[in-house]
MOPAC internal coordinates of N, CA, C and O (Angstrom, degrees):
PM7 1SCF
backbone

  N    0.0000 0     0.00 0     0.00 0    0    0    0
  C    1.4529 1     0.00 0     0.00 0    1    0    0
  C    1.5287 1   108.49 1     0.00 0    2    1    0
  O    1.2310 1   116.65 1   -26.06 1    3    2    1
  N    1.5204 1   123.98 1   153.94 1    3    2    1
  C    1.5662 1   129.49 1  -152.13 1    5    3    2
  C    1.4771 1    90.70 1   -98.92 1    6    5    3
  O    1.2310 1   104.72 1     4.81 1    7    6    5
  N    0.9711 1   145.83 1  -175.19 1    7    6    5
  C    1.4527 1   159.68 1   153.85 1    9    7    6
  C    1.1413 1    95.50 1   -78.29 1   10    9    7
  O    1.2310 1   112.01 1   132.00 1   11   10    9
  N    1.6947 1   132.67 1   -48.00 1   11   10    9
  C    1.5899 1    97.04 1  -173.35 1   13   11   10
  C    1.8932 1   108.48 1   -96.73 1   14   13   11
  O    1.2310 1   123.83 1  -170.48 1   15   14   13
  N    1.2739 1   110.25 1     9.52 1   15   14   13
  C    1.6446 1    92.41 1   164.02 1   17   15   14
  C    1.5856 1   106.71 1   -92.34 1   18   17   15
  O    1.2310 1   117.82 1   171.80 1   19   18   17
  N    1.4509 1   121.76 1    -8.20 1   19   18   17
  C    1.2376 1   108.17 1  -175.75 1   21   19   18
  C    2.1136 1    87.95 1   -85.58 1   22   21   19
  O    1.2310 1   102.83 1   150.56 1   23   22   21
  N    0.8778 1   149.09 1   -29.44 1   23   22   21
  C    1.2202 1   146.65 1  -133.04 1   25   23   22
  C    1.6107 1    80.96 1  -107.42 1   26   25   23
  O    1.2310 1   109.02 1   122.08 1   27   26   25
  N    1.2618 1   138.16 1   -57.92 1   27   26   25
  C    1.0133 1   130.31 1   177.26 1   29   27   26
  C    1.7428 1   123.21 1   -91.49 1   30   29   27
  O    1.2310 1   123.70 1  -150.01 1   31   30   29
  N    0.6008 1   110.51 1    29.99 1   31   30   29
  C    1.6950 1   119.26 1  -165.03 1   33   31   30
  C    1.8942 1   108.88 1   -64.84 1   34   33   31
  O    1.2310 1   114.09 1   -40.49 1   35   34   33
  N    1.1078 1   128.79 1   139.51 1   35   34   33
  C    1.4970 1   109.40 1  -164.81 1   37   35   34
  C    1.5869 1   109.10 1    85.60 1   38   37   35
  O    1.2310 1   123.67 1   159.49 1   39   38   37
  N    1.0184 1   110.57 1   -20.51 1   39   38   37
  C    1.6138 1   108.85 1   178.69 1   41   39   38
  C    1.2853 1   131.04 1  -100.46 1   42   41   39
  O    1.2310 1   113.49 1  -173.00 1   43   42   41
  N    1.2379 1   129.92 1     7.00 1   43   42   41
  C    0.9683 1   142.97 1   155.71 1   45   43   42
  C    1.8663 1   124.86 1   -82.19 1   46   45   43
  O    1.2310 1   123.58 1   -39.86 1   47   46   45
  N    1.3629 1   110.74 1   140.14 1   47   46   45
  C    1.3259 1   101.44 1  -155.33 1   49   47   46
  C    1.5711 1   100.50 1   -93.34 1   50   49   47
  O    1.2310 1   114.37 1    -0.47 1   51   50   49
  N    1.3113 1   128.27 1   179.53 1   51   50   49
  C    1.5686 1   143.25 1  -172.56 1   53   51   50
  C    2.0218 1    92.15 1   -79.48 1   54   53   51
  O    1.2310 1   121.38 1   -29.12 1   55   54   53
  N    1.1419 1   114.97 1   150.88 1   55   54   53
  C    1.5676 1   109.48 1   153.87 1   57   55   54
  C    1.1923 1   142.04 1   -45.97 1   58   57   55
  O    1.2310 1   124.36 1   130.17 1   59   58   57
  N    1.7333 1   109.24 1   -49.83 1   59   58   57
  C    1.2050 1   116.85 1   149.34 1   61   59   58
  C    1.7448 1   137.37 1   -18.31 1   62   61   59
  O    1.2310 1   128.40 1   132.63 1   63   62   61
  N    1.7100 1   101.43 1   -47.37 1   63   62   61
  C    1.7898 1   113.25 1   172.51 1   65   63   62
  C    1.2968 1   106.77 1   -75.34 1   66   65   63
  O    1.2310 1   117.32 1   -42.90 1   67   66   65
  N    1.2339 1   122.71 1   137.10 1   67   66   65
  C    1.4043 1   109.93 1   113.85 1   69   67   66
  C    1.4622 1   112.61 1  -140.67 1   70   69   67
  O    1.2310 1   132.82 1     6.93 1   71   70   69
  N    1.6796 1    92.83 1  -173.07 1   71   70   69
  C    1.3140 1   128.62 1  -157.76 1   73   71   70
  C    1.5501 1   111.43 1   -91.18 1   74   73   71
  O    1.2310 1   120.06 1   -72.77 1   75   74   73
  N    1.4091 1   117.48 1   107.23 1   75   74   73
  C    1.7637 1   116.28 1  -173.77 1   77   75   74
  C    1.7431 1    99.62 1  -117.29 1   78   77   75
  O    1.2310 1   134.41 1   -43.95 1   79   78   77
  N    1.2981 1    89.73 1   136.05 1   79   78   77
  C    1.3483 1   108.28 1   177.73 1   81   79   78
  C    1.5193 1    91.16 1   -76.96 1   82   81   79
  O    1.2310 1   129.92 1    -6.12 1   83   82   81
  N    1.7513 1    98.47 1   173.88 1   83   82   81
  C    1.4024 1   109.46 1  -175.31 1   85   83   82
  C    1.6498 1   135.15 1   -61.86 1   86   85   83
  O    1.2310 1   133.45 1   148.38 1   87   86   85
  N    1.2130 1    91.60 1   -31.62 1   87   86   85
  C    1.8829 1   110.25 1   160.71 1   89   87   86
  C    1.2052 1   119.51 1   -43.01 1   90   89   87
  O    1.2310 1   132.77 1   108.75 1   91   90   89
  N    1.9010 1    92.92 1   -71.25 1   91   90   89
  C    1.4913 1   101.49 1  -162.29 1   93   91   90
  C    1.6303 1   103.54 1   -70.06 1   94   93   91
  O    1.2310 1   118.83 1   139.56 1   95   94   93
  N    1.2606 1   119.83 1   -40.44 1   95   94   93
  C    1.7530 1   104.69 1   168.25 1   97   95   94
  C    0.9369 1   129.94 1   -53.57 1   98   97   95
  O    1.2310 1   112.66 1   146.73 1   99   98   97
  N    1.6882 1   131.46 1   -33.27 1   99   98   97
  C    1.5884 1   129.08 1   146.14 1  101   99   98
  C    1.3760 1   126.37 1   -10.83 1  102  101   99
  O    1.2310 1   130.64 1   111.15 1  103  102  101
  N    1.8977 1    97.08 1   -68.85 1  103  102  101
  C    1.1893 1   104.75 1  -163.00 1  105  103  102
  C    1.4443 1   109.57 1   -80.94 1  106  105  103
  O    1.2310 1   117.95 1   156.31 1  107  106  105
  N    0.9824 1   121.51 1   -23.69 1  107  106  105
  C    1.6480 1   123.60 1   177.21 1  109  107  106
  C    1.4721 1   117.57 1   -54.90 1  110  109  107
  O    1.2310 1   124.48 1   138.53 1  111  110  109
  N    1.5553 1   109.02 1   -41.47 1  111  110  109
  C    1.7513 1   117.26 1  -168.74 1  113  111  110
  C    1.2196 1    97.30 1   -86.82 1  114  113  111
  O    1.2310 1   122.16 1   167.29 1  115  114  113
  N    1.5373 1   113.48 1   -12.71 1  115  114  113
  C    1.4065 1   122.06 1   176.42 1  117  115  114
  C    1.5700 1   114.61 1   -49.07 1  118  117  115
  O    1.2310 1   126.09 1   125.08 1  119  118  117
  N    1.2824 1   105.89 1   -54.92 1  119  118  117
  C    1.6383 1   127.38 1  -179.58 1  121  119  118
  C    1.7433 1   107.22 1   -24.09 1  122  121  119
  O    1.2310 1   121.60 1   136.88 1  123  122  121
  N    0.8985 1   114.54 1   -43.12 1  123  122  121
  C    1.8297 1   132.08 1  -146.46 1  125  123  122
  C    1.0168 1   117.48 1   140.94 1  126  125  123
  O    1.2310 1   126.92 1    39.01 1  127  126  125
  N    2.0540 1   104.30 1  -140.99 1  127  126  125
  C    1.0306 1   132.35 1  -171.40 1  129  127  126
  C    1.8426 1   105.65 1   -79.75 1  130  129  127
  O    1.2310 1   123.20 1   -85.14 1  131  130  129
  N    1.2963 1   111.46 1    94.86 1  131  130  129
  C    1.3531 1   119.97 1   170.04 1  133  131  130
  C    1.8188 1    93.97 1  -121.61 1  134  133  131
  O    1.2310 1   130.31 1   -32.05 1  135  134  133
  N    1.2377 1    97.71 1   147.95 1  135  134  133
  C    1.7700 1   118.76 1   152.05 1  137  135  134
  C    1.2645 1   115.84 1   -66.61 1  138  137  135
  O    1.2310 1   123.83 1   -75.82 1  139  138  137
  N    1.6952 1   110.26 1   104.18 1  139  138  137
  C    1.5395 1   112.70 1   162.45 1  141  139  138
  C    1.6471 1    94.62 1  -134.39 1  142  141  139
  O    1.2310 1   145.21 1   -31.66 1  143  142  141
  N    1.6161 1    68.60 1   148.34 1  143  142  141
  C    1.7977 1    89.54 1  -170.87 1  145  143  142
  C    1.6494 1   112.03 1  -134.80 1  146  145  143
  O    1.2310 1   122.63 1   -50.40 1  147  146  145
  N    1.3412 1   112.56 1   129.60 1  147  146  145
  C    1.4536 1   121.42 1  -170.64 1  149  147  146
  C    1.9256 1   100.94 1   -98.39 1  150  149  147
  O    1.2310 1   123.52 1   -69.14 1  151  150  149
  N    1.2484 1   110.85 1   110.86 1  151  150  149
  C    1.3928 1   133.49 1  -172.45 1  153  151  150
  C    1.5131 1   109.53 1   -86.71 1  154  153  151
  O    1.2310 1   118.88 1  -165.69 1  155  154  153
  N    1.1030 1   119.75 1    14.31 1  155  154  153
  C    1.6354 1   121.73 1   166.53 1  157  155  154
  C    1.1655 1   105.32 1  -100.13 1  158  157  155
  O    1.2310 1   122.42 1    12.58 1  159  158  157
  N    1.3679 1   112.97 1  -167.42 1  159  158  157
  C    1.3112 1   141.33 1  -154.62 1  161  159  158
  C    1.5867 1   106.44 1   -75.59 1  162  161  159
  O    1.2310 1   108.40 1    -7.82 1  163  162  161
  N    1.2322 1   139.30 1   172.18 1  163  162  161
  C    1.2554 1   142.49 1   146.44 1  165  163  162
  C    1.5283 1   110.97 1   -41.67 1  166  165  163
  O    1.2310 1   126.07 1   100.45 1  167  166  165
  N    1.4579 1   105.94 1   -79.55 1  167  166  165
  C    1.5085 1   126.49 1  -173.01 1  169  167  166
  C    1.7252 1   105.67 1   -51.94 1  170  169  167
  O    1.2310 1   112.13 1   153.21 1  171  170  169
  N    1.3400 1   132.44 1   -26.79 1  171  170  169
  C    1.2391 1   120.60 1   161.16 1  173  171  170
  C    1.1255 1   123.45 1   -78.46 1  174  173  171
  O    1.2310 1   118.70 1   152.85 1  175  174  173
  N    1.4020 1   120.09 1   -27.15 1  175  174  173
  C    1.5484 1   120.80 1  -177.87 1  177  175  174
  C    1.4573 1   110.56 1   -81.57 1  178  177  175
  O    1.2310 1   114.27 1  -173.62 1  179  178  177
  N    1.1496 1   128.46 1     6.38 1  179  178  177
  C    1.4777 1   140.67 1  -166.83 1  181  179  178
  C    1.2060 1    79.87 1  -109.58 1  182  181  179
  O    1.2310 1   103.61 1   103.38 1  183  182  181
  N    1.2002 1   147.77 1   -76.62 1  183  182  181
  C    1.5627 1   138.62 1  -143.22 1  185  183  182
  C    1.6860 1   112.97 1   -99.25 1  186  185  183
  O    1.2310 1   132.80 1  -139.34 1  187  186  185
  N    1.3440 1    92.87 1    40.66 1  187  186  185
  C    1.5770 1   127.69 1   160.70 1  189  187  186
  C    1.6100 1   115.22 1   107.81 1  190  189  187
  O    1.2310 1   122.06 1   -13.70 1  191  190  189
  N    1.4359 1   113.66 1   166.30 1  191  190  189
  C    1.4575 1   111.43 1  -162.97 1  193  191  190
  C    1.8007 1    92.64 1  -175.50 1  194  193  191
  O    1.2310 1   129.11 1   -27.68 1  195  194  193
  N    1.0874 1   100.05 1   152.32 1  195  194  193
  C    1.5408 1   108.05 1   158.69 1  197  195  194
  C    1.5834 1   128.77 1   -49.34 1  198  197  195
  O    1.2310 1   120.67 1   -60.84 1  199  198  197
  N    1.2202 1   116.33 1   119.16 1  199  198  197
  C    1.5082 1   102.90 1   179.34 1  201  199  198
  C    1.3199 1   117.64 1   -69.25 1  202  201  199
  O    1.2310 1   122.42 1   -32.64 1  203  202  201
  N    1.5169 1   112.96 1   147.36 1  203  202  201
  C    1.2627 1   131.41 1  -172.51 1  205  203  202
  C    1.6316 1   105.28 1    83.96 1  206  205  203
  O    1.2310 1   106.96 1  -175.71 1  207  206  205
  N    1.1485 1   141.89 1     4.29 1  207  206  205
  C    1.3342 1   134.32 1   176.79 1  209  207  206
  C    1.5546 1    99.04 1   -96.42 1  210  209  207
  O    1.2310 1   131.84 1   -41.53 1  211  210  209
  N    1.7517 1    94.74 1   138.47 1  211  210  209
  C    1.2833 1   120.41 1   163.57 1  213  211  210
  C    1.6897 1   101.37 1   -79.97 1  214  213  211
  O    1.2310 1   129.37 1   -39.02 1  215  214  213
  N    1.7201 1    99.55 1   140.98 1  215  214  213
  C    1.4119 1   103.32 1   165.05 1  217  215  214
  C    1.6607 1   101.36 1   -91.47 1  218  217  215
  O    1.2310 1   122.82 1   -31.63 1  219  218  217
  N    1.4515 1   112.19 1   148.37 1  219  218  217
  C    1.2715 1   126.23 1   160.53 1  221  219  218
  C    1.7287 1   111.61 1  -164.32 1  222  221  219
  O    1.2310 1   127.42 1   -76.68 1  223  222  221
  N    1.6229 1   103.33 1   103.32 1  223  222  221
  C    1.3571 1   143.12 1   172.83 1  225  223  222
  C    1.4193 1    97.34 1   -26.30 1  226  225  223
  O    1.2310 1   113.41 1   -76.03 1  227  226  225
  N    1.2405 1   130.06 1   103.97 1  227  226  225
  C    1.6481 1   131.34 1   179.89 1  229  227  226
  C    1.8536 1    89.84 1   -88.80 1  230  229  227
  O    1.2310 1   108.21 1   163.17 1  231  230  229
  N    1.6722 1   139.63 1   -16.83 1  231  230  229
  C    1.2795 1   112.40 1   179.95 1  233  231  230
  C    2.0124 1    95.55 1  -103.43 1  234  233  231
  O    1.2310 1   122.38 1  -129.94 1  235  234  233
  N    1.6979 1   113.04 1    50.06 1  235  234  233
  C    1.3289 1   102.07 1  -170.57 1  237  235  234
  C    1.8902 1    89.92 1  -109.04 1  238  237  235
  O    1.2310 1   131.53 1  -176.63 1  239  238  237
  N    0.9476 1    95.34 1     3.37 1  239  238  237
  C    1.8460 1    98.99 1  -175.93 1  241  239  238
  C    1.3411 1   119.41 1    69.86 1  242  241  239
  O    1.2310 1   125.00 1    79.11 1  243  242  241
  N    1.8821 1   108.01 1  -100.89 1  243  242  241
  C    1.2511 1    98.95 1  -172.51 1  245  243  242
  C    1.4683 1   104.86 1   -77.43 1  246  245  243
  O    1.2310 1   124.03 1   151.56 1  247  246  245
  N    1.3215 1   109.88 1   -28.44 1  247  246  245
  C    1.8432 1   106.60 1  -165.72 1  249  247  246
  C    1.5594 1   108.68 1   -50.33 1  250  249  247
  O    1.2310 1   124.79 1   141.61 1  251  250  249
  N    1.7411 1   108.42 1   -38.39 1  251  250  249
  C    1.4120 1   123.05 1  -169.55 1  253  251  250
  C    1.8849 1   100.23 1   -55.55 1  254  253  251
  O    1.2310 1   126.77 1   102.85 1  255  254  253
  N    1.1812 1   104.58 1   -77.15 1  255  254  253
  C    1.8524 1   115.29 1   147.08 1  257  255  254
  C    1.4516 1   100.59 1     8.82 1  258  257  255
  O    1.2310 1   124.74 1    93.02 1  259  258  257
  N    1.3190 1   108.50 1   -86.98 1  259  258  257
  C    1.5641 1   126.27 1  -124.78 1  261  259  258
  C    1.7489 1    84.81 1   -89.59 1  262  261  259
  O    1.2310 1   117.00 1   151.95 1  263  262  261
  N    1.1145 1   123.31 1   -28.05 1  263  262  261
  C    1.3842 1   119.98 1  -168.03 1  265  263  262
  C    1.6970 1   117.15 1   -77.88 1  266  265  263
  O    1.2310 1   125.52 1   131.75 1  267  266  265
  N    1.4097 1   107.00 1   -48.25 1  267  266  265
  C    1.3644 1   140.79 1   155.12 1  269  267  266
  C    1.4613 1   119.41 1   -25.60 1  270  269  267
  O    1.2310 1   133.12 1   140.86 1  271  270  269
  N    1.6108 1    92.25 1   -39.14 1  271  270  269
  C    1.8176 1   103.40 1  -159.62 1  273  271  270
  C    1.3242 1    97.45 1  -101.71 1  274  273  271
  O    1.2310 1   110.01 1  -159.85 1  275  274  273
  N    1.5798 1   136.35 1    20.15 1  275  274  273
  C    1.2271 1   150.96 1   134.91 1  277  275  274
  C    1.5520 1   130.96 1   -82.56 1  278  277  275
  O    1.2310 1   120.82 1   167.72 1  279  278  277
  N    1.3054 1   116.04 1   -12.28 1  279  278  277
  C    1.0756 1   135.78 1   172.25 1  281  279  278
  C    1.4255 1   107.44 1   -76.29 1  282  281  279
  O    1.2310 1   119.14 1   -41.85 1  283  282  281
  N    1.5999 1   119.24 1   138.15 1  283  282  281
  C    1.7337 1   112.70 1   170.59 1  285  283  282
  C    1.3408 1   104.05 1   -78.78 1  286  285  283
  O    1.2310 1   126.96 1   -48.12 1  287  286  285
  N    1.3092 1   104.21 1   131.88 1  287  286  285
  C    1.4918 1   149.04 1  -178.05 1  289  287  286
  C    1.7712 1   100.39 1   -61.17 1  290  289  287
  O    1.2310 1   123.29 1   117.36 1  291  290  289
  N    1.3111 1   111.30 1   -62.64 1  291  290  289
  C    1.5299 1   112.16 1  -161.94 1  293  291  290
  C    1.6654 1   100.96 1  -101.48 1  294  293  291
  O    1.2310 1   110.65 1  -146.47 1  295  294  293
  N    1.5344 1   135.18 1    33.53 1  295  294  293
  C    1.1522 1   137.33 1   116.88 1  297  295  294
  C    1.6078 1   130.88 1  -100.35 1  298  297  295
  O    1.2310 1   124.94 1    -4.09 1  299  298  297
  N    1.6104 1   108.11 1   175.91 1  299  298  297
  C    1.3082 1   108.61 1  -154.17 1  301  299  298
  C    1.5514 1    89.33 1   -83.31 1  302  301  299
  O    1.2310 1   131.60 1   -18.63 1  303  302  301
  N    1.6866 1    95.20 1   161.37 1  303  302  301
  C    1.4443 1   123.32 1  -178.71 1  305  303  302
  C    0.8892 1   127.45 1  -143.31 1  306  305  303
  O    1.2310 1   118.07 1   -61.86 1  307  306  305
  N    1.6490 1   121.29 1   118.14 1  307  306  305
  C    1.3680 1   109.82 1  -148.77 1  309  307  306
  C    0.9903 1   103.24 1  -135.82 1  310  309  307
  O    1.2310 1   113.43 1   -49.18 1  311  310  309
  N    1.7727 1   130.03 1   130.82 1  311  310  309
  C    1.3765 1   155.78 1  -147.94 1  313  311  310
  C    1.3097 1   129.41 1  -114.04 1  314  313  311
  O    1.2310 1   119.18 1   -32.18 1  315  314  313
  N    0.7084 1   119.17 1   147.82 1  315  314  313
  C    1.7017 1   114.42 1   179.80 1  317  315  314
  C    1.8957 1   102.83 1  -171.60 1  318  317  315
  O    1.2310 1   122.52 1   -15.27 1  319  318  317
  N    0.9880 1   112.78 1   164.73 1  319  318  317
  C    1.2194 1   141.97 1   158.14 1  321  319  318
  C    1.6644 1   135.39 1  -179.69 1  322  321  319
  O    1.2310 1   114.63 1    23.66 1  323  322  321
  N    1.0533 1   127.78 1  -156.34 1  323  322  321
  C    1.5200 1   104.63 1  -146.78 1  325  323  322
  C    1.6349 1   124.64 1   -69.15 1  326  325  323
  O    1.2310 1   125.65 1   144.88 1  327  326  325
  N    1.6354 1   106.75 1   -35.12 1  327  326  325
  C    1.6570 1   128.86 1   166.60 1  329  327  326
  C    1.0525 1   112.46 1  -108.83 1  330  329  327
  O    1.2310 1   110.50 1   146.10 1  331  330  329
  N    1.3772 1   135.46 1   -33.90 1  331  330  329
  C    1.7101 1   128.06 1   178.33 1  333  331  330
  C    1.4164 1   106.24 1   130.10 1  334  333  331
  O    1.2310 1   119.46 1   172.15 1  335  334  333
  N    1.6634 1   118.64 1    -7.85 1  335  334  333
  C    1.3140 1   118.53 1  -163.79 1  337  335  334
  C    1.8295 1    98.13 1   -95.18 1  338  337  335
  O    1.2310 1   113.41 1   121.30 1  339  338  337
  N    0.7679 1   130.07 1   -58.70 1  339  338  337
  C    1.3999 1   125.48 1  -173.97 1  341  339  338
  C    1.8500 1   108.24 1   -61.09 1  342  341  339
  O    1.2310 1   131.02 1   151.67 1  343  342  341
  N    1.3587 1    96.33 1   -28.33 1  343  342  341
  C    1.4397 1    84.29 1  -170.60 1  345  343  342
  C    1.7473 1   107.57 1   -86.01 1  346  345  343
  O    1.2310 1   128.86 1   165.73 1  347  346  345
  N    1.1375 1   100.53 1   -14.27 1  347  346  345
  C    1.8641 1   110.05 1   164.86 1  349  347  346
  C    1.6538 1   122.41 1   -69.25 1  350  349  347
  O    1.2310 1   123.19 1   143.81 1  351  350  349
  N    1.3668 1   111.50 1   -36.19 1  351  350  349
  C    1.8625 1   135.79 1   149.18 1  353  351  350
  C    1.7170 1    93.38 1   -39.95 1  354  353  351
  O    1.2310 1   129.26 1   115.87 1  355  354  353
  N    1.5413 1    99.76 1   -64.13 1  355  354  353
  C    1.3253 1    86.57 1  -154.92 1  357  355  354
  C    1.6393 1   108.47 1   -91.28 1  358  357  355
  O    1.2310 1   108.18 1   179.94 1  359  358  357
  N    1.0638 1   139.69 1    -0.06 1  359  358  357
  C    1.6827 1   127.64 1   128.42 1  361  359  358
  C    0.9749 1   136.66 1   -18.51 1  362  361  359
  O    1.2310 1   124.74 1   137.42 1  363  362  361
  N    1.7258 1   108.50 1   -42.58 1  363  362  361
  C    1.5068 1   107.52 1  -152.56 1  365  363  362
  C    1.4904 1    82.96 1  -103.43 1  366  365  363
  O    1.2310 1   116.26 1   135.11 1  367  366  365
  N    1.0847 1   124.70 1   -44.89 1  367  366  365
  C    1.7955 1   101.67 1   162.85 1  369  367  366
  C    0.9999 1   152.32 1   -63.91 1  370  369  367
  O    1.2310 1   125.92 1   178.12 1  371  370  369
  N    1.4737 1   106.22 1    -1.88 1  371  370  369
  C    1.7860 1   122.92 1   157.65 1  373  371  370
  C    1.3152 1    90.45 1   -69.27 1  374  373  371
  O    1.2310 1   118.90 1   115.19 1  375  374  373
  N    1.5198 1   119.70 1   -64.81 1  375  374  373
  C    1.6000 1   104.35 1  -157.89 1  377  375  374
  C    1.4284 1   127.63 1   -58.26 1  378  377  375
  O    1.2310 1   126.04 1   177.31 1  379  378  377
  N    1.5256 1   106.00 1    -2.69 1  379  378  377
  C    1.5352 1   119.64 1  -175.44 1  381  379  378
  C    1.5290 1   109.89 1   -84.99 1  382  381  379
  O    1.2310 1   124.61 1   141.65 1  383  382  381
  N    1.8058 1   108.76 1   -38.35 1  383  382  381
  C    1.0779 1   145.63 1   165.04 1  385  383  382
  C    1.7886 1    97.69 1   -41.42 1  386  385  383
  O    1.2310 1   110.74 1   118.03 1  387  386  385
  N    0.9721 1   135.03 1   -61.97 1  387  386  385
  C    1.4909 1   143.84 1  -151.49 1  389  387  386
  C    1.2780 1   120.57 1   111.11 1  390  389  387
  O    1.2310 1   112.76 1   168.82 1  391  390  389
  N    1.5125 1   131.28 1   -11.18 1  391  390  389
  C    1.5913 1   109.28 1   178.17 1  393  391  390
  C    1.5467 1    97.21 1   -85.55 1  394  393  391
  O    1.2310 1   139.25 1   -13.86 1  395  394  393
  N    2.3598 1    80.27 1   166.14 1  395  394  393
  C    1.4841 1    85.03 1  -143.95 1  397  395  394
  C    1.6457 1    98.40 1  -106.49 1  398  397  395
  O    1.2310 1   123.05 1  -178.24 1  399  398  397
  N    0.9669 1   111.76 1     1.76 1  399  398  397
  C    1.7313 1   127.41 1   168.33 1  401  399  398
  C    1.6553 1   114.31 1  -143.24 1  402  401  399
  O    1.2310 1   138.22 1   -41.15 1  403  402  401
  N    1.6976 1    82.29 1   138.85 1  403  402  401
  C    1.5315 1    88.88 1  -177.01 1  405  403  402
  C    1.3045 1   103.52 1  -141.73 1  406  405  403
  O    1.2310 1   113.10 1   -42.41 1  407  406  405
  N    1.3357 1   130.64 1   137.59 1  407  406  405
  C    1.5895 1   125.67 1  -173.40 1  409  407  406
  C    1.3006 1   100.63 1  -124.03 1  410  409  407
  O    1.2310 1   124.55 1   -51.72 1  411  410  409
  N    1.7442 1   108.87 1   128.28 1  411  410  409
  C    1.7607 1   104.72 1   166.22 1  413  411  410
  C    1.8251 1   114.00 1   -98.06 1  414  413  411
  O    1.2310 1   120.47 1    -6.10 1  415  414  413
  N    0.7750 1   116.70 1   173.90 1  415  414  413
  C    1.6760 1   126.42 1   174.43 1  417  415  414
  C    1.8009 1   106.09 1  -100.70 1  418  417  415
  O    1.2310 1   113.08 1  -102.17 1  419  418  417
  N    0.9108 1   130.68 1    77.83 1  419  418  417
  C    1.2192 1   129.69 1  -173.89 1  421  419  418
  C    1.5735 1   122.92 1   -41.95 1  422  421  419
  O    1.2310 1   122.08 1   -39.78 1  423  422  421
  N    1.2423 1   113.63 1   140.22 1  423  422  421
  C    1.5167 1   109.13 1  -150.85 1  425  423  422
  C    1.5586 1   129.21 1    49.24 1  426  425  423
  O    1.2310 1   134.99 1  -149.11 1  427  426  425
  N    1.0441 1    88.61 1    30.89 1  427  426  425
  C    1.5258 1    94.29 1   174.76 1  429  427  426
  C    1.6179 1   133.52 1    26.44 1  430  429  427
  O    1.2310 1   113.73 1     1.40 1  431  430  429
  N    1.1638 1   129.46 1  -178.60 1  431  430  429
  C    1.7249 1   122.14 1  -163.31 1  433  431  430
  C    1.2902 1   106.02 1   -38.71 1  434  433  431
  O    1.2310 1   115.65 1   125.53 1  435  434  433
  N    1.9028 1   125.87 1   -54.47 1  435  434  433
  C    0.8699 1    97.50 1   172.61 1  437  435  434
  C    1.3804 1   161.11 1     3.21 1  438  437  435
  O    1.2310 1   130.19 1   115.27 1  439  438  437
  N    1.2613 1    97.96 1   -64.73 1  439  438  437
  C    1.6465 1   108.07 1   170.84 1  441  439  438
  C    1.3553 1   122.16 1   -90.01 1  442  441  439
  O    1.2310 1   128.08 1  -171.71 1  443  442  441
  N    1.6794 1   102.05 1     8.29 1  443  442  441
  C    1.3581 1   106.47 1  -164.21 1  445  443  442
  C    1.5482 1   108.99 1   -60.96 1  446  445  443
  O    1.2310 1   124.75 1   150.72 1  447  446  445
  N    1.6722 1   108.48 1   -29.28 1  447  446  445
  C    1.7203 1   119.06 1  -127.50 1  449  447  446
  C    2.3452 1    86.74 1  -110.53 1  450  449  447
  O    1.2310 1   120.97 1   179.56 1  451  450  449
  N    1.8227 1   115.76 1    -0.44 1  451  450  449
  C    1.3133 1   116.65 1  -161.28 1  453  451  450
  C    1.2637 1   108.08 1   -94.12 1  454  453  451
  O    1.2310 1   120.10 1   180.00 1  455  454  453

């Protein structure tokens, strides 16, 4: 094992994810009707968010779960939240979930608004 897979180990994402810079997530939600979902809080998604994203609370547990598991599974799903870190958490539990693509916005909203 390398020093940096032991240093980062767990950090690498499933195949299923990836990682879209700010462009290419543009143009994707661009398409239409795709599933995007804002993985923060209530109170952040209120004081702005991507249009057309559903909020769903990735620290709501089961609700996060239970909400998710209404969503179609074998289309794309596309993630974001405020830095990229929770919504990368919450990748890897869709993919545990069964859907079979999941797209994050790298750096999250943040950079959404530059």
């Amino acid at each position: 094992m390398s020093l940096l897979s032991f240093l980062f180990k767990g950090q690498t994402l499933p195949d299923e994810v990836e990682i879209l810079d700010r462009e290419d997530y543009k143009k994707a939600i661009a398409k239409g009707k795709v599933q995007i979902v804002d993985v923060r809080t209530k109170r952040e998604f209120m004081a702005g968010h991507i249009k057309g994203a559903k909020n769903i609370d990735f620290f709501q547990g089961s609700a996060f779960e239970s909400t998710f598991s209404k969503l179609k599974k074998d289309k794309p799903v596309y993630l974001y939240c405020q830095s990229g870190n929770r919504s990368q958490k919450a990748a890897r539990k869709l993919v545990k979930m069964g859907f079979t693509k999941v797209y994050d916005l790298r750096g999250g909203y943040r950079t959404w608004s530059y």
